[in-house]
PyMOL Python script that loads the backbone (N, CA, C, O; Angstrom):
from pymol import cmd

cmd.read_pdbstr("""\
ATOM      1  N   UNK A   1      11.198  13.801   5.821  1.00  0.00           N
ATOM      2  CA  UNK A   1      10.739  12.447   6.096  1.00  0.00           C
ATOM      3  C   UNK A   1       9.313  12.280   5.572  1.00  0.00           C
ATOM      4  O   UNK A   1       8.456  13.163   5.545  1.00  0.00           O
ATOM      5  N   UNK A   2       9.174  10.874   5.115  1.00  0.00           N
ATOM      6  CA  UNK A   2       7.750  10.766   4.113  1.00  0.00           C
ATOM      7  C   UNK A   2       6.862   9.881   4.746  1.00  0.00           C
ATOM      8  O   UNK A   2       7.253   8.937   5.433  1.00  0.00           O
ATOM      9  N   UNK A   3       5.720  10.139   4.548  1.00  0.00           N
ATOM     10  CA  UNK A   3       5.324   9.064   5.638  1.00  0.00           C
ATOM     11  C   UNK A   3       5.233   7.441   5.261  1.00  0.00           C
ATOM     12  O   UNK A   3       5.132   6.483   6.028  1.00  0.00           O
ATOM     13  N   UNK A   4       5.300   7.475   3.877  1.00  0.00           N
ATOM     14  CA  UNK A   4       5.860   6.031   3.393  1.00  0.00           C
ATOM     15  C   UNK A   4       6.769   5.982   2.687  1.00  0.00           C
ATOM     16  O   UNK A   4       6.313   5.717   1.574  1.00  0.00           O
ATOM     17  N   UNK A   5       8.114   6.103   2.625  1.00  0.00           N
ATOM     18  CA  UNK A   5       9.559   6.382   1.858  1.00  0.00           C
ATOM     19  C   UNK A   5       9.687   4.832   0.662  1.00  0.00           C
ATOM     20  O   UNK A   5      10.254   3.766   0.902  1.00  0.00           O
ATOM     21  N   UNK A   6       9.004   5.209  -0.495  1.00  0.00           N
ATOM     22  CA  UNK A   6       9.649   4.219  -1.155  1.00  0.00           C
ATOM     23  C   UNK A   6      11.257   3.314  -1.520  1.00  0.00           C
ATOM     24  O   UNK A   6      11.512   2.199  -1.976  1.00  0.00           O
ATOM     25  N   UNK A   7      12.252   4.716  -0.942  1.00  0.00           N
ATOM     26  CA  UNK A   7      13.696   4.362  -1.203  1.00  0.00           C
ATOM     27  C   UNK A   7      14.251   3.962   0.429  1.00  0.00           C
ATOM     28  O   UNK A   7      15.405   4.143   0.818  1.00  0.00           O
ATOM     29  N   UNK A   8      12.884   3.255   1.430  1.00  0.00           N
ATOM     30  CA  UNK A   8      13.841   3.067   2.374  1.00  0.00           C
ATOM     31  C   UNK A   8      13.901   1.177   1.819  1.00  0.00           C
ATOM     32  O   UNK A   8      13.059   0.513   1.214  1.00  0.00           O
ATOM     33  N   UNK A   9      15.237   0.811   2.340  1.00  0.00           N
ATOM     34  CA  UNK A   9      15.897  -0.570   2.211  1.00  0.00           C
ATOM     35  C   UNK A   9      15.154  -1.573   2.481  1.00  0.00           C
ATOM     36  O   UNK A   9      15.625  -2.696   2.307  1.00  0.00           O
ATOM     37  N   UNK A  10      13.667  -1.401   3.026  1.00  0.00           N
ATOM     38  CA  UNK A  10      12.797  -2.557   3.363  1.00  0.00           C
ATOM     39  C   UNK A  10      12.129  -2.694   1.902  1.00  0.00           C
ATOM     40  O   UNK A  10      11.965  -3.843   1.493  1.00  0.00           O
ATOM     41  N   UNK A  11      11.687  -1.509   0.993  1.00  0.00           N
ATOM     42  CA  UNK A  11      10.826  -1.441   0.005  1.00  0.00           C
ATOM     43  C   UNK A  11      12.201  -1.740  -1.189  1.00  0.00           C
ATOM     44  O   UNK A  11      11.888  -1.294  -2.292  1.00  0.00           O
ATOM     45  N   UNK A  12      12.841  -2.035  -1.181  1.00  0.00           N
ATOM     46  CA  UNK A  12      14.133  -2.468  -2.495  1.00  0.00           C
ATOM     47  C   UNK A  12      13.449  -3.547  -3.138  1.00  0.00           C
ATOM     48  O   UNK A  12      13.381  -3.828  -4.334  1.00  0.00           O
ATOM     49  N   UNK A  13      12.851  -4.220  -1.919  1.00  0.00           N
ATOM     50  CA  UNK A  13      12.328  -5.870  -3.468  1.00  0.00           C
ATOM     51  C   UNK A  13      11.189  -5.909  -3.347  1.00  0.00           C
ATOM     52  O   UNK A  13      10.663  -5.952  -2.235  1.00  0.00           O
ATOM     53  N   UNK A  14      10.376  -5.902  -4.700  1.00  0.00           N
ATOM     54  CA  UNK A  14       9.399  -5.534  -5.292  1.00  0.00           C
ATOM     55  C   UNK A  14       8.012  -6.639  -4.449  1.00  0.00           C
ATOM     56  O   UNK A  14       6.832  -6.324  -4.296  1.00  0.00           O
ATOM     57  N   UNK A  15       8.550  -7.660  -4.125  1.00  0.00           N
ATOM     58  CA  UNK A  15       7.415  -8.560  -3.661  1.00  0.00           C
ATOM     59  C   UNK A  15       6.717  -7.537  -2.063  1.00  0.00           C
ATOM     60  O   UNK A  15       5.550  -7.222  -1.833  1.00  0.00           O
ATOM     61  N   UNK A  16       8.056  -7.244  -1.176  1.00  0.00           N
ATOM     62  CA  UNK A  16       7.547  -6.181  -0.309  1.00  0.00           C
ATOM     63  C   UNK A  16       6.741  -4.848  -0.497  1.00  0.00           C
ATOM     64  O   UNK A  16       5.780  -4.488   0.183  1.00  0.00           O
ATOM     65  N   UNK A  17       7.445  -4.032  -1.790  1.00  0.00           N
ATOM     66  CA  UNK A  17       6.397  -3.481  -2.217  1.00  0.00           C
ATOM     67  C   UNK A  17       4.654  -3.308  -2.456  1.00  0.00           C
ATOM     68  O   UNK A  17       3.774  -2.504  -2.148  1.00  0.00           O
ATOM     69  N   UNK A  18       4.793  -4.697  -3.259  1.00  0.00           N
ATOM     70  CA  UNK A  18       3.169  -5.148  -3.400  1.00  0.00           C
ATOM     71  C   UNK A  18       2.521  -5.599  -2.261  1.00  0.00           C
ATOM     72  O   UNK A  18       1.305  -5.409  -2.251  1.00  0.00           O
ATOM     73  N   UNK A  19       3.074  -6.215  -1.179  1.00  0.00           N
ATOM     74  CA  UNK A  19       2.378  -6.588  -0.161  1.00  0.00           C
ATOM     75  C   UNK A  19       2.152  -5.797   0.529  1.00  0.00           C
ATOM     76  O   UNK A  19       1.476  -6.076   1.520  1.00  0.00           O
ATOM     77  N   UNK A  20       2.570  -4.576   0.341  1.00  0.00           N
ATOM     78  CA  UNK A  20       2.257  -3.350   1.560  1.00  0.00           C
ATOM     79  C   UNK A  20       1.377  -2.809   0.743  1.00  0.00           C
ATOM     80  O   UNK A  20       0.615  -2.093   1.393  1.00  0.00           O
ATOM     81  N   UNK A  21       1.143  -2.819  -0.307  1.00  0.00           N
ATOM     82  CA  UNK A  21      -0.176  -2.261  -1.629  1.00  0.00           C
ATOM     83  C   UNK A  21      -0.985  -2.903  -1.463  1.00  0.00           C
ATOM     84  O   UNK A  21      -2.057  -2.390  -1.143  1.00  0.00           O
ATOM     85  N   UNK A  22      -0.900  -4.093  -1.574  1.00  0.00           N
ATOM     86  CA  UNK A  22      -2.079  -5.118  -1.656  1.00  0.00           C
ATOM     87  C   UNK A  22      -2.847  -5.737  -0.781  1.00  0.00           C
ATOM     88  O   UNK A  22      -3.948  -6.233  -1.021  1.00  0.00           O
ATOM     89  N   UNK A  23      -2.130  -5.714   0.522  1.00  0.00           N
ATOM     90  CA  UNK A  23      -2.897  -6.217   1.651  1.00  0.00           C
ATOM     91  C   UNK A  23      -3.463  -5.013   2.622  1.00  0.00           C
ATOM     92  O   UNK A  23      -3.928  -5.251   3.737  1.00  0.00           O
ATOM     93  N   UNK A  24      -3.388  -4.010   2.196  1.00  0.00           N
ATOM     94  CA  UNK A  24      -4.645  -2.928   3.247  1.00  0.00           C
ATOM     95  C   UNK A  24      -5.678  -2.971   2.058  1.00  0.00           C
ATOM     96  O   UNK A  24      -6.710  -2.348   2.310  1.00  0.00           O
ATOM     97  N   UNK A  25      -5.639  -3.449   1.065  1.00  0.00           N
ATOM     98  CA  UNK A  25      -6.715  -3.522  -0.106  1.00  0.00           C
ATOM     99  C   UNK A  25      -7.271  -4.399   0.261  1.00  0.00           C
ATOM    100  O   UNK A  25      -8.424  -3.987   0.389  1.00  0.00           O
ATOM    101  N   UNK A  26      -7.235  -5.539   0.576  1.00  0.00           N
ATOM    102  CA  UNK A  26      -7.740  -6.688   0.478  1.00  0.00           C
ATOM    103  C   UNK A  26      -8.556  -6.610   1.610  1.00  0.00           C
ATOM    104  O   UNK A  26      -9.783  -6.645   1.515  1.00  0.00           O
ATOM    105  N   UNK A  27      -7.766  -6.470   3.037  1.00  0.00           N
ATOM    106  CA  UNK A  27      -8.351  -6.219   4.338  1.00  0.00           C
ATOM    107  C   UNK A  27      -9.663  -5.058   4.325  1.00  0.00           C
ATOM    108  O   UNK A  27     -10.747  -5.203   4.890  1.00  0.00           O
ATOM    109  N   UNK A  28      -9.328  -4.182   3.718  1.00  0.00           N
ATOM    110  CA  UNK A  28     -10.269  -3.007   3.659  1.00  0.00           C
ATOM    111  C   UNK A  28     -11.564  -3.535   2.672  1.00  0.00           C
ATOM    112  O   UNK A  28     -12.647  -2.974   2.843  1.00  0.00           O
ATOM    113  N   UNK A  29     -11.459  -4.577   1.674  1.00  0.00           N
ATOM    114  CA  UNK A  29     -12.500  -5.087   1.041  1.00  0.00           C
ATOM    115  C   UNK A  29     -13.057  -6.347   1.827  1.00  0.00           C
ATOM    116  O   UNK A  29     -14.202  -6.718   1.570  1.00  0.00           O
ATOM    117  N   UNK A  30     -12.195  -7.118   2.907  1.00  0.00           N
ATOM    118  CA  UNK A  30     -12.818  -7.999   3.759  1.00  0.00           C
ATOM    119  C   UNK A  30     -13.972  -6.637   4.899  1.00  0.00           C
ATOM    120  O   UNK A  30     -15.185  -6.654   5.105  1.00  0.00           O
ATOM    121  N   UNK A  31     -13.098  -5.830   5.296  1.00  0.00           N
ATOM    122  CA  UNK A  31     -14.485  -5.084   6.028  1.00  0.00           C
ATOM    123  C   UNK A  31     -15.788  -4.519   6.051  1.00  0.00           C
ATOM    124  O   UNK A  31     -16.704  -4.336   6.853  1.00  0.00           O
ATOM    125  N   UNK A  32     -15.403  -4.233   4.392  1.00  0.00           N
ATOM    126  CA  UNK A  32     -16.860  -3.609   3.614  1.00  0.00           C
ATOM    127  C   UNK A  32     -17.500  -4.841   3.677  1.00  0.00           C
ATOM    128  O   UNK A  32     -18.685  -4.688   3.974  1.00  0.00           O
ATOM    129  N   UNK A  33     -17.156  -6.097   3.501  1.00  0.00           N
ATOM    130  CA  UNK A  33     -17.918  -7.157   3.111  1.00  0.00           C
ATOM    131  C   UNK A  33     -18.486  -7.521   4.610  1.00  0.00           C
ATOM    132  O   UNK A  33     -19.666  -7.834   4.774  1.00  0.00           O
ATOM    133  N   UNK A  34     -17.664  -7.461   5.549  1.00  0.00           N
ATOM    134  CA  UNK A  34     -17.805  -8.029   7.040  1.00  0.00           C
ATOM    135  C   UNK A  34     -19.209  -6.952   7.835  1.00  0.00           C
ATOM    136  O   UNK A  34     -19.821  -7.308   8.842  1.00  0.00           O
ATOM    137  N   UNK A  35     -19.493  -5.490   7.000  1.00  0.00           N
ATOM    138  CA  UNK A  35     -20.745  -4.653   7.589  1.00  0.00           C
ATOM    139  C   UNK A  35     -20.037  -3.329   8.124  1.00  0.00           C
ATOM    140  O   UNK A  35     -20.648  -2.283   8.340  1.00  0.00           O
ATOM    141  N   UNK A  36     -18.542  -3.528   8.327  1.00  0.00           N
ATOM    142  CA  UNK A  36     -18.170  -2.130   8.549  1.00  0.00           C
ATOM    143  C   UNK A  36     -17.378  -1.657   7.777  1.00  0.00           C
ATOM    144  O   UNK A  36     -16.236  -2.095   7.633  1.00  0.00           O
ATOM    145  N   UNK A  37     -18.000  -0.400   6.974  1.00  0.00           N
ATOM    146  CA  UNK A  37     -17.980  -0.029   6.018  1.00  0.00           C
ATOM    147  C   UNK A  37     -17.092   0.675   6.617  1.00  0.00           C
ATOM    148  O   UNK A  37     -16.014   0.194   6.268  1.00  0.00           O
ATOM    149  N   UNK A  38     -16.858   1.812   7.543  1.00  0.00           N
ATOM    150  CA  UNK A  38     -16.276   2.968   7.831  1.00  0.00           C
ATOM    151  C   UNK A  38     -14.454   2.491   8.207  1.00  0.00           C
ATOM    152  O   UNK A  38     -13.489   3.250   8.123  1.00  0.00           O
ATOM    153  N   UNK A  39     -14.443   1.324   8.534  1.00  0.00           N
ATOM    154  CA  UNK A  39     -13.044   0.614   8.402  1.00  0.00           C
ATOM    155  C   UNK A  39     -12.519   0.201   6.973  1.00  0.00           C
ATOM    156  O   UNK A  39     -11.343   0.187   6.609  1.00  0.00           O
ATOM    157  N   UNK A  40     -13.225  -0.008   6.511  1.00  0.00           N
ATOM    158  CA  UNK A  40     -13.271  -0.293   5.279  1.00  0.00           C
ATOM    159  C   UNK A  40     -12.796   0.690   4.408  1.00  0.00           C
ATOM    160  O   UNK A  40     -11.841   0.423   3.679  1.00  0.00           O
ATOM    161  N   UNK A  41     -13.381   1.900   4.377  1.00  0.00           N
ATOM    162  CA  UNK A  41     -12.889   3.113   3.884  1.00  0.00           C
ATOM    163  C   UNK A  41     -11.275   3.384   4.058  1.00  0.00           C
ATOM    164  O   UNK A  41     -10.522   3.639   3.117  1.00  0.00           O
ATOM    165  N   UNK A  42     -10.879   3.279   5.460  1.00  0.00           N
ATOM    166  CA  UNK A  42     -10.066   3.728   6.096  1.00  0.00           C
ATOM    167  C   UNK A  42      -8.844   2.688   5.439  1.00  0.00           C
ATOM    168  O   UNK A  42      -7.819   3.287   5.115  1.00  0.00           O
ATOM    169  N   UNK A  43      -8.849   1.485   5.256  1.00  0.00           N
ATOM    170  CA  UNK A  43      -8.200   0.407   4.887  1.00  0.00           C
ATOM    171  C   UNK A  43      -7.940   0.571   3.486  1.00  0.00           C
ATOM    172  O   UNK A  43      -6.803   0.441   3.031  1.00  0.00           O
ATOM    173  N   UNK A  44      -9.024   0.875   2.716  1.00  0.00           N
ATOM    174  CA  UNK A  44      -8.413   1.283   1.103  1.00  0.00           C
ATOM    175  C   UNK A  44      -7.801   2.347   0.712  1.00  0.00           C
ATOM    176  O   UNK A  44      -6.976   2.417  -0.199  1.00  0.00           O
ATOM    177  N   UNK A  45      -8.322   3.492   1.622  1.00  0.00           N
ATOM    178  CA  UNK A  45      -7.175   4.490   1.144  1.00  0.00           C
ATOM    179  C   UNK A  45      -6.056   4.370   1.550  1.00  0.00           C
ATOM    180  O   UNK A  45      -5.237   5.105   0.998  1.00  0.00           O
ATOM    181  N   UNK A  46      -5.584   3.528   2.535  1.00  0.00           N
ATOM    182  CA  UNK A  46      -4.014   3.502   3.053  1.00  0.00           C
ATOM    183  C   UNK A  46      -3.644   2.905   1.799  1.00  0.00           C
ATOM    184  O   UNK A  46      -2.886   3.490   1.026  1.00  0.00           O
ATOM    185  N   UNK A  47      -4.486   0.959   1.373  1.00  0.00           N
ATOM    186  CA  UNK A  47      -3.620   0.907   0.239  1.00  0.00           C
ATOM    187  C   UNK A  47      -3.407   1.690  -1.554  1.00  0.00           C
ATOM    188  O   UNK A  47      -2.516   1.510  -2.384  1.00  0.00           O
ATOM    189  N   UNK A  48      -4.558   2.498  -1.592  1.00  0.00           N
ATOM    190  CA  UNK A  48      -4.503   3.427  -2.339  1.00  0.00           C
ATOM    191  C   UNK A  48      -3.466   4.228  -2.627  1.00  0.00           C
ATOM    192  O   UNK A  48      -2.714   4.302  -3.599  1.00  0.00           O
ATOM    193  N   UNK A  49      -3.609   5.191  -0.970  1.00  0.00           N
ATOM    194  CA  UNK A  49      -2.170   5.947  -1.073  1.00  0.00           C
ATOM    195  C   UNK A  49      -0.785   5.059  -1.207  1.00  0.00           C
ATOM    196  O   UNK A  49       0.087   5.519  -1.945  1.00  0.00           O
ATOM    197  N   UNK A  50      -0.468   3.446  -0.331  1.00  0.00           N
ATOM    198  CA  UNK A  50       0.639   2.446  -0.838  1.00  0.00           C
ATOM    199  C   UNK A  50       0.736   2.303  -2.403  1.00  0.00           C
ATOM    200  O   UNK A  50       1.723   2.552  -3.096  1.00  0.00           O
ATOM    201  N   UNK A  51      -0.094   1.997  -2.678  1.00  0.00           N
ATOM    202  CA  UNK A  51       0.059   1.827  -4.158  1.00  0.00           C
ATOM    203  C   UNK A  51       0.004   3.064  -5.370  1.00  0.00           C
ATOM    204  O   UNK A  51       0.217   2.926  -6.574  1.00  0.00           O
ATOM    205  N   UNK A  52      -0.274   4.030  -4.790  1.00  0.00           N
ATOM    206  CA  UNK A  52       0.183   5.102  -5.727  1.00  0.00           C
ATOM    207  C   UNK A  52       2.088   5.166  -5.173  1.00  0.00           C
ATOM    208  O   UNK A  52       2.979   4.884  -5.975  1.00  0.00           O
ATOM    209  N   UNK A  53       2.400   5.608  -3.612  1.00  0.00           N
ATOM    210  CA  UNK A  53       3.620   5.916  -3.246  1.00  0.00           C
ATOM    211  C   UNK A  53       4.587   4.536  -4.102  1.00  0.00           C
ATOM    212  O   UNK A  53       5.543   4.808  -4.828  1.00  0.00           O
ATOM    213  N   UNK A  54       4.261   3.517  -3.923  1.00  0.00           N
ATOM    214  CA  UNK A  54       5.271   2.291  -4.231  1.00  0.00           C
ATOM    215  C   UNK A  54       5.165   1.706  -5.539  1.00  0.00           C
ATOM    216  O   UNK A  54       6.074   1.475  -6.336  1.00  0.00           O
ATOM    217  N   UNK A  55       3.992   1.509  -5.648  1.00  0.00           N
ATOM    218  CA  UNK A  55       3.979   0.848  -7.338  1.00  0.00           C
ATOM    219  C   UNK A  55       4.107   1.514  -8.244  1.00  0.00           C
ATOM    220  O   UNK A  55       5.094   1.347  -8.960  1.00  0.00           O
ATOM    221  N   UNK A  56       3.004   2.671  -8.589  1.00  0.00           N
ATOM    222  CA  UNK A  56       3.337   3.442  -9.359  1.00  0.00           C
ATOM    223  C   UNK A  56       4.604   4.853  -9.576  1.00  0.00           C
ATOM    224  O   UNK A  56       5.178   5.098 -10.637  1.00  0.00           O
ATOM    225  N   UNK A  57       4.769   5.526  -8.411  1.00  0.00           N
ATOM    226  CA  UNK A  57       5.835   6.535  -8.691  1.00  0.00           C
ATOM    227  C   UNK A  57       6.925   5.972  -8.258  1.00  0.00           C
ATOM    228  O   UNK A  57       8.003   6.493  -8.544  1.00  0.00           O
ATOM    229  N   UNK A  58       6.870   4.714  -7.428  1.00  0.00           N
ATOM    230  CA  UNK A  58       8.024   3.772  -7.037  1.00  0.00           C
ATOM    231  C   UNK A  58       9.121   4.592  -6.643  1.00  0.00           C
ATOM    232  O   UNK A  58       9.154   5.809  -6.463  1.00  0.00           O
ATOM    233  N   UNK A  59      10.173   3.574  -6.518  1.00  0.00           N
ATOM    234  CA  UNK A  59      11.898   4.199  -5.783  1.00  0.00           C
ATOM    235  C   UNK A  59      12.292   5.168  -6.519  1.00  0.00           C
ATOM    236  O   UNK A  59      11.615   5.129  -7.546  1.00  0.00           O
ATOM    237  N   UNK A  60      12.874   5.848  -6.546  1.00  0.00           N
ATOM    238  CA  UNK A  60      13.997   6.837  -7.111  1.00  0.00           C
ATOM    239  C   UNK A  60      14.844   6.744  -7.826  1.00  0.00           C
ATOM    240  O   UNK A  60      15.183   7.598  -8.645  1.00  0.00           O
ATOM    241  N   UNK A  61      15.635   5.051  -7.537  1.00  0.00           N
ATOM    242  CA  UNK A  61      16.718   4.556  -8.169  1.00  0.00           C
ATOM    243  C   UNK A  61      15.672   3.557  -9.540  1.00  0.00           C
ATOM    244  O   UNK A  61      16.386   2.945 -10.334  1.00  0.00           O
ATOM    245  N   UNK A  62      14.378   3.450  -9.727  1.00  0.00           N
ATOM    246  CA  UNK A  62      13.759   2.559 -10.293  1.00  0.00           C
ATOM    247  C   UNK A  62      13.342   0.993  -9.833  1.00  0.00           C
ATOM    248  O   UNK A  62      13.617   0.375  -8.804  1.00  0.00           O
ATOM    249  N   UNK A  63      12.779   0.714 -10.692  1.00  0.00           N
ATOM    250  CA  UNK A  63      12.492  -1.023 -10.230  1.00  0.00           C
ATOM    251  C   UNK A  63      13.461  -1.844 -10.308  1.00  0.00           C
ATOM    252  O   UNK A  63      14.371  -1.395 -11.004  1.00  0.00           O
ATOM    253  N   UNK A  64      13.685  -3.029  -9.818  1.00  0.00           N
ATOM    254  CA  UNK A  64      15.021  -4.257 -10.277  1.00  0.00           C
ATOM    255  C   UNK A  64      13.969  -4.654 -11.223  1.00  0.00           C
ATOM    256  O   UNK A  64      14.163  -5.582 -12.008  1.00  0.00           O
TER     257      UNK A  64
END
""", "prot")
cmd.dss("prot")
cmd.show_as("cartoon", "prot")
cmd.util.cbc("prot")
cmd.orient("prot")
C-alpha cells in the first residue's frame, strides 16, 4: 500500500489528478505569503511529492 496510489479509481481522470497536485501548491504558497513559513514548507512538499506520484510517473495503465 502507497501512501498516494496513483492507480486507485479516484485518480483515473486527470482533472482529479491535478487538483490533488495543484492545490497543496497553491495553499502552501498562500502560507508563505500569509508569514507562516513553516506551514508553508509542509504544504509544498505534499504537493511536490502529488505531483511527482500523479503527474509525472502517473497510473500504470497511462494517461486517457
Amino acid at each position: 500500500m502507497q501512501f498516494l496510489d496513483p492507480d486507485h479509481p479516484f485518480f483515473r481522470r486527470p482533472a482529479s489528478r491535478w487538483a490533488t497536485a495543484l492545490l497543496p501548491l497553491a495553499w502552501g504558497g498562500f502560507e508563505v505569503w500569509a508569514g507562516d513559513p513553516g506551514w508553508g514548507v509542509l504544504f509544498i512538499a505534499a504537493g511536490v511529492y502529488a505531483f511527482w506520484m500523479l503527474i509525472l510517473k502517473g497510473p500504470a495503465g497511462g494517461s486517457e
